[in-house]
LOVO-495439 format. One record per residue (C-alpha): residue number from 1; x, z, y. Coordinates in nm, 2 decimals, always signed. Layout:
REM residues N
+-----+--------+--------+--------+
! seq !      u !      w !      v !
+-----+--------+--------+--------+
! NUM !      X !      Z !      Y !
...
+-----+--------+--------+--------+
***
This chain:
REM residues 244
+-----+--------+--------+--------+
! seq !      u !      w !      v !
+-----+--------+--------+--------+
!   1 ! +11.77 ! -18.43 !  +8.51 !
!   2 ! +11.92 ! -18.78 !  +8.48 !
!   3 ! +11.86 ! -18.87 !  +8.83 !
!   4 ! +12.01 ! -18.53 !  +8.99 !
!   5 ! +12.27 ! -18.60 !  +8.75 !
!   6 ! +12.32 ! -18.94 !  +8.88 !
!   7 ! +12.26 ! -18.94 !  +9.27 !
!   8 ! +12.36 ! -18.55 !  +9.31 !
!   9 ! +12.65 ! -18.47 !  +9.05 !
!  10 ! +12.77 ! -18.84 !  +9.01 !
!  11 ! +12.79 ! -18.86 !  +8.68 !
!  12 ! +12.90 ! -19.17 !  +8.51 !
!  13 ! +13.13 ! -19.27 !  +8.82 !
!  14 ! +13.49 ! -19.36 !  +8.83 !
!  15 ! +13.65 ! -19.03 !  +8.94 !
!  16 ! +14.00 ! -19.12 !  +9.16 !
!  17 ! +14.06 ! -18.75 !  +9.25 !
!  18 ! +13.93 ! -18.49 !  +9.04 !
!  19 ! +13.98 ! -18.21 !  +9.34 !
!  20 ! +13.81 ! -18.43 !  +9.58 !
!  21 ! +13.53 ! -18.51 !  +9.32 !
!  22 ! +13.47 ! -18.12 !  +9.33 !
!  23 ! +13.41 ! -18.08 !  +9.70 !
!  24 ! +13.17 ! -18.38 !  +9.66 !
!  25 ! +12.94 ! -18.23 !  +9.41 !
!  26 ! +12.94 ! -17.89 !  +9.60 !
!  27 ! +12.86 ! -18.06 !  +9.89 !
!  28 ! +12.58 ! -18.28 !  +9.75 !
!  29 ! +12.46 ! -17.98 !  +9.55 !
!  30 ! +12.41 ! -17.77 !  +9.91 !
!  31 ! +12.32 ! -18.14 ! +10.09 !
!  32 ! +12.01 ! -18.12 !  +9.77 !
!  33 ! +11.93 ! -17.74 !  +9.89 !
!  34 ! +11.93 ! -17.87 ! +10.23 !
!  35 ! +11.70 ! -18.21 ! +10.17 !
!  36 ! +11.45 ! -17.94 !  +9.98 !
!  37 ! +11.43 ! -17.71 ! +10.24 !
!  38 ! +11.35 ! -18.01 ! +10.52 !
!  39 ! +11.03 ! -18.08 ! +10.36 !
!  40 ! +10.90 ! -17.74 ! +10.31 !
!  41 ! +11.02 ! -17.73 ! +10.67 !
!  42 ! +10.83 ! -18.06 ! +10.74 !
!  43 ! +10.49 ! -17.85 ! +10.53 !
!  44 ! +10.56 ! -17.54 ! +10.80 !
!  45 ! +10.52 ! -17.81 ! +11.09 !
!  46 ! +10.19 ! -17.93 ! +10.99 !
!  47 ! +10.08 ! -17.62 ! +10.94 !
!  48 ! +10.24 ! -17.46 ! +11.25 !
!  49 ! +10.09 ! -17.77 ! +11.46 !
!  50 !  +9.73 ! -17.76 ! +11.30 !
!  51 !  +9.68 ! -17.35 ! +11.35 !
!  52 !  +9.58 ! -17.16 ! +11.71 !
!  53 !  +9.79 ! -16.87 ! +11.66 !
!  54 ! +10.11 ! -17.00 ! +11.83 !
!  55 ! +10.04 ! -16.71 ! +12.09 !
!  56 !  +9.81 ! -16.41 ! +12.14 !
!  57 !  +9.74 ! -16.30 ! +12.51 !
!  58 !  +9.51 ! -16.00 ! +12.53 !
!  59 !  +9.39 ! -15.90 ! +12.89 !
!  60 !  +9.05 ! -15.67 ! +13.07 !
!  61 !  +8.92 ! -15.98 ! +13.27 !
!  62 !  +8.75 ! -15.90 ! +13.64 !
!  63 !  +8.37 ! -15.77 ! +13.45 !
!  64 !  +8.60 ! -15.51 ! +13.25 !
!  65 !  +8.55 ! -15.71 ! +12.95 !
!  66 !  +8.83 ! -15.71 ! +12.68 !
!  67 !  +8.96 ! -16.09 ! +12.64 !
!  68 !  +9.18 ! -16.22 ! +12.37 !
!  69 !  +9.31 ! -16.54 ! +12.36 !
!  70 !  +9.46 ! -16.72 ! +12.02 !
!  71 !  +9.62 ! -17.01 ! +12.14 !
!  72 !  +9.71 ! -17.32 ! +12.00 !
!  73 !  +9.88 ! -17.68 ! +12.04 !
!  74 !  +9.52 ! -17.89 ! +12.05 !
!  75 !  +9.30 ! -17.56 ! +12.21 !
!  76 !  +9.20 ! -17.22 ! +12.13 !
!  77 !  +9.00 ! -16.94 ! +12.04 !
!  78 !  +8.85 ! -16.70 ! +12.28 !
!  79 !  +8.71 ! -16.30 ! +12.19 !
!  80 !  +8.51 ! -16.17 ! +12.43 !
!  81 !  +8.45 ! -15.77 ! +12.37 !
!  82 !  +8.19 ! -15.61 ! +12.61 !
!  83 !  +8.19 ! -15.32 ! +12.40 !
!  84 !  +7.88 ! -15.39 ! +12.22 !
!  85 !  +7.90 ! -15.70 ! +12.07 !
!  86 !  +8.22 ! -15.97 ! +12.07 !
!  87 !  +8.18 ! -16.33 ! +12.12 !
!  88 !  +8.40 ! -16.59 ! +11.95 !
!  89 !  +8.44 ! -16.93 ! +12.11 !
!  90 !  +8.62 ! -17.27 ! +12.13 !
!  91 !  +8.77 ! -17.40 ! +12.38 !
!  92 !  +8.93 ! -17.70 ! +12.32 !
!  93 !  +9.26 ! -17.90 ! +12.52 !
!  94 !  +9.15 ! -18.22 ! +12.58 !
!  95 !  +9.10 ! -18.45 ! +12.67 !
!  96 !  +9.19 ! -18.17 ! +12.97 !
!  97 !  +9.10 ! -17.81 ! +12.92 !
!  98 !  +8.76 ! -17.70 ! +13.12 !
!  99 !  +8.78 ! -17.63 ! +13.45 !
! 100 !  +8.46 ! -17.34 ! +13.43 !
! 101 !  +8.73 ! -17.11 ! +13.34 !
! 102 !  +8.94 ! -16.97 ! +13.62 !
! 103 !  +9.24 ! -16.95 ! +13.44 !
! 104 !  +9.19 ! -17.31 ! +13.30 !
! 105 !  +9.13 ! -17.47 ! +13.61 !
! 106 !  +9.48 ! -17.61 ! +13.73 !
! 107 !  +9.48 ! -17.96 ! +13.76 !
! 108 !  +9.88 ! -17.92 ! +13.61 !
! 109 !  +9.78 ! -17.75 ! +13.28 !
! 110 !  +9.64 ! -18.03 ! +13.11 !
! 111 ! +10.02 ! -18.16 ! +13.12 !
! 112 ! +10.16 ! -17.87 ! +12.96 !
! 113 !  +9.92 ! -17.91 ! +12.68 !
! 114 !  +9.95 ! -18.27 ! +12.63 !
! 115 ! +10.31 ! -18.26 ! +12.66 !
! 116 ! +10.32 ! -18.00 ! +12.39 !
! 117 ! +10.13 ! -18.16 ! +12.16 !
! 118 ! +10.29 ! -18.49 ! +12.19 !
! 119 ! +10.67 ! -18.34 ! +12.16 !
! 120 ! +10.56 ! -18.13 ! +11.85 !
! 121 ! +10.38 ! -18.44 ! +11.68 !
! 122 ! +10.69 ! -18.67 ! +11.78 !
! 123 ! +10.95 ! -18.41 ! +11.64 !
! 124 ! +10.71 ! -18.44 ! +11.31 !
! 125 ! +10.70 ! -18.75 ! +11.26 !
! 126 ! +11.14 ! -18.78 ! +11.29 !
! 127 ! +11.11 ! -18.49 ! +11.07 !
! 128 ! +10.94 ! -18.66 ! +10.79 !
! 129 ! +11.14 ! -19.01 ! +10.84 !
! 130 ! +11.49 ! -18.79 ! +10.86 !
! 131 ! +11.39 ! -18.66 ! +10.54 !
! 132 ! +11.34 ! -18.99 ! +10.38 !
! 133 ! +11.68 ! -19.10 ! +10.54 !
! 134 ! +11.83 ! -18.79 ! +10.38 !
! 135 ! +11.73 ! -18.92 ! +10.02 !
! 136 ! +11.83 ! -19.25 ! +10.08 !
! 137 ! +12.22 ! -19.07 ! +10.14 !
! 138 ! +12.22 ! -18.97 !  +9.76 !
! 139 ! +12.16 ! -19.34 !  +9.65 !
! 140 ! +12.38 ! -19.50 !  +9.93 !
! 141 ! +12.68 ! -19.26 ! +10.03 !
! 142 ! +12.79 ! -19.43 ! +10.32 !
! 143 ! +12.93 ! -19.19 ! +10.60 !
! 144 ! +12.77 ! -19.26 ! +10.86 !
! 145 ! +12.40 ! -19.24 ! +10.69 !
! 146 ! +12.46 ! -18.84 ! +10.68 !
! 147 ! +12.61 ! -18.87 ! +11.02 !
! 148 ! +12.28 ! -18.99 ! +11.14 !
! 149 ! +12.08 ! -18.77 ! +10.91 !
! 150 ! +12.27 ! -18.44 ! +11.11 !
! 151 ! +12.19 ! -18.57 ! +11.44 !
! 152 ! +11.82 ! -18.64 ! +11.39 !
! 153 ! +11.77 ! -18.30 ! +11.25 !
! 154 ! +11.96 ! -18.14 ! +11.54 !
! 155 ! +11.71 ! -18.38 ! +11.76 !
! 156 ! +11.35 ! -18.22 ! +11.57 !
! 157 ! +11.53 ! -17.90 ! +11.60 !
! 158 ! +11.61 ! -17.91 ! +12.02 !
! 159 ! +11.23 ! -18.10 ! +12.03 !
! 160 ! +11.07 ! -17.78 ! +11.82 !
! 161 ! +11.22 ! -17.56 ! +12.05 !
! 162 ! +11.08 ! -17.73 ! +12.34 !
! 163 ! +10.76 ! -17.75 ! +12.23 !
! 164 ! +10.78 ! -17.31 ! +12.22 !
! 165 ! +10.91 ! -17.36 ! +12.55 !
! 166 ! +10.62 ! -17.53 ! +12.69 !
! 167 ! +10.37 ! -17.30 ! +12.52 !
! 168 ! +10.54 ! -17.02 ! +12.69 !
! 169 ! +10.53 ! -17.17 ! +13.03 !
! 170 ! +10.18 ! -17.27 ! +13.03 !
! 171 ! +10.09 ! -16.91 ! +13.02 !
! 172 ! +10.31 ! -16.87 ! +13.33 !
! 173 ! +10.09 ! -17.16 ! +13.48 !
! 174 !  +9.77 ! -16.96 ! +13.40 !
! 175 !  +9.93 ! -16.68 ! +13.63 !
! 176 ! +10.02 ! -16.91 ! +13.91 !
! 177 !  +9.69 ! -17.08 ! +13.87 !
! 178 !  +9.48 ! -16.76 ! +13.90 !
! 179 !  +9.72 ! -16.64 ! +14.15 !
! 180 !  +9.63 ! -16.90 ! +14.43 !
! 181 !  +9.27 ! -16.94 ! +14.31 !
! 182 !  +9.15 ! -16.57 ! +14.34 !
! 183 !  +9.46 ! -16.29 ! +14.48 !
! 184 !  +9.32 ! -16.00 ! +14.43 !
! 185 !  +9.21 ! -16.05 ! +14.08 !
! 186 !  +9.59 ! -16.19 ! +13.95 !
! 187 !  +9.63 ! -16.11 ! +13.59 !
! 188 ! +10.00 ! -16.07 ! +13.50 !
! 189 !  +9.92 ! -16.27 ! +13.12 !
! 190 ! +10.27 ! -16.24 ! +12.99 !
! 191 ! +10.22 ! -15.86 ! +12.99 !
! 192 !  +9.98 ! -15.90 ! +12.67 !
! 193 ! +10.13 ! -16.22 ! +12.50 !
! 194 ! +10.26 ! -16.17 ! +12.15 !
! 195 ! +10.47 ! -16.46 ! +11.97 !
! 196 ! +10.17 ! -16.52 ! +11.65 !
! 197 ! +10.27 ! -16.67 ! +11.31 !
! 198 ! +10.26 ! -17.02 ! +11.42 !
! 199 ! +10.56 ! -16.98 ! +11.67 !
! 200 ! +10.74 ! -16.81 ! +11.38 !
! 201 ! +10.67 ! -17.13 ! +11.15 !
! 202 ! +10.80 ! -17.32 ! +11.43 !
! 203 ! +11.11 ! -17.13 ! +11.47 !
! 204 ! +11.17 ! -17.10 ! +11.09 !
! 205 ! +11.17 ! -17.53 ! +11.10 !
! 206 ! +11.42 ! -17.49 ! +11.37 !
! 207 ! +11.63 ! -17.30 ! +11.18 !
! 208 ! +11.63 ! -17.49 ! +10.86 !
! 209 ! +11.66 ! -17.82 ! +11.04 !
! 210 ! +11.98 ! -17.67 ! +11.26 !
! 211 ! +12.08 ! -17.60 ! +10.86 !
! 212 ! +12.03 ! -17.92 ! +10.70 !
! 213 ! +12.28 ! -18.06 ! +11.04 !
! 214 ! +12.55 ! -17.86 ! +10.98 !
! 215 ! +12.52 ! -17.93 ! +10.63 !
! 216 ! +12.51 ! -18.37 ! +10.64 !
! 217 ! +12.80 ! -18.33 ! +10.92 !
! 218 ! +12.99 ! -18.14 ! +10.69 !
! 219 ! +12.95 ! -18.39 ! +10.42 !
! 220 ! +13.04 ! -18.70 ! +10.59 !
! 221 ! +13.39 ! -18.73 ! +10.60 !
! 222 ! +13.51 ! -19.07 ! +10.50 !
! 223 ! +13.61 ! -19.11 ! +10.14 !
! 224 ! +13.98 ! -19.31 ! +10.20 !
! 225 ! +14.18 ! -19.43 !  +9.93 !
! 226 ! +14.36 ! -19.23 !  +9.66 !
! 227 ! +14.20 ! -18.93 !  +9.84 !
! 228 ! +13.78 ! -19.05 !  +9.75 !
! 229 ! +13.63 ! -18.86 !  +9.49 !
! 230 ! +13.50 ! -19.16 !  +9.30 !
! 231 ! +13.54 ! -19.55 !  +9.36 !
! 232 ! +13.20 ! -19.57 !  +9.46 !
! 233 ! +13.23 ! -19.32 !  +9.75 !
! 234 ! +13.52 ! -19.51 !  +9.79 !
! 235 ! +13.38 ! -19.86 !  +9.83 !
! 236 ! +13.10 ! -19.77 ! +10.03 !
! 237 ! +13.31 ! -19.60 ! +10.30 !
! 238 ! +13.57 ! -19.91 ! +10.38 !
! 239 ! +13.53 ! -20.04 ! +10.69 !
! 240 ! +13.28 ! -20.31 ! +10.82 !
! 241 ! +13.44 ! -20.61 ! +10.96 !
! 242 ! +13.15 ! -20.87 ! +11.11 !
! 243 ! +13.25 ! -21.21 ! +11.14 !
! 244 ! +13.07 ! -21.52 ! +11.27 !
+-----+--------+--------+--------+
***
């Protein structure tokens, strides 16, 4: 309780304007919310990024065999139902996805996949090192620490995003892929996809991170003069001149 009292309420600092000083805590106080909700957002990512269920594409292949695919960032589990027994398998991403199955076989796929899975564990990483930023801003309340914190968040967020986007349009490659390879056998696989509950981890993260932005660019106004909330805030905000 001392420390939140200390680095979140900013008790036991020289208050210079008691009106300002209450738009400070409030802000810290939702700034604290936000900083919480980034690392369970950081937990959903791991999660998200570990688990095959980012997308579910169900289709009849040519033998009249139901097929349903749970895919993930690293590979992904195939169910094969003949109607009598169904057969679970494997099929892993890399080092490049196998080329036995017709869907599988385009040369450009393996870029989709490695360029998901190198976005989403990029956008993790900033994740977790934004987060420790964002508790370094309630022990050092310079203005242009939250500043950055906002934008990196709004960076994982746009990254997140593009990792779904890539997902999504390597399931239109399966299409193009089967399209040229075999034309009278074309699955349309966007027909049976459904979003699974890794995608919606992803997109919660979004969200939370798009949050925590608005949240640090809200709170980093400069503290100037008679007008700073305390004379530390106050301090730390005066401008930087660099000499020789």
């Amino acid at each position: 309780m001392e420390l939140i009292d200390k680095t979140v309420e900013l008790r036991g600092s020289q208050i210079l304007n008691m009106r300002t000083y209450h738009e400070v805590v409030c802000q810290r106080r939702i700034m604290a919310v936000a900083t919480i909700l980034a690392w369970v957002g950081a937990v959903l990512l791991i999660v998200a990024l570990a688990t095959t269920n980012w997308a579910i594409i169900e289709f009849m292949n040519t033998d009249y065999h139901m097929v349903k695919v749970e895919l993930g960032v690293w590979g992904e589990w195939r169910t094969l139902d003949n109607f009598k027994k169904k057969a679970v398998e494997w099929i892993p991403h890399f080092p490049s996805p196998p080329e036995s199955i017709l869907r599988l076989a385009d040369a450009d796929l393996k870029h989709y996949y490695r360029s998901q899975a190198a976005i989403g564990v990029i956008a993790l990483i900033i994740l977790l090192s934004t987060n420790l930023l964002a508790l370094y801003t309630f022990y050092h309340h310079r203005y242009m620490y939250k500043r950055a914190v906002a934008c990196l968040y709004f960076v994982v967020a746009m990254a997140i995003v593009v990792t779904i986007e890539i997902l999504s349009n390597s399931i239109d490659e399966w299409n193009r892929s089967v399209g040229k390879s075999d034309a009278e056998n074309s699955f349309n696989y966007d027909a049976g996809k459904s979003m699974g509950y890794s995608t919606r981890l992803a997109q919660a993260v979004v969200g939370i991170c798009i949050f925590a932005a608005i949240v640090f660019a809200w709170a980093s106004h400069k503290q100037k003069g008679d007008h700073a909330a305390t004379a530390e805030l106050e301090i730390e905000d005066r401008p930087i001149h660099m000499g020789r």
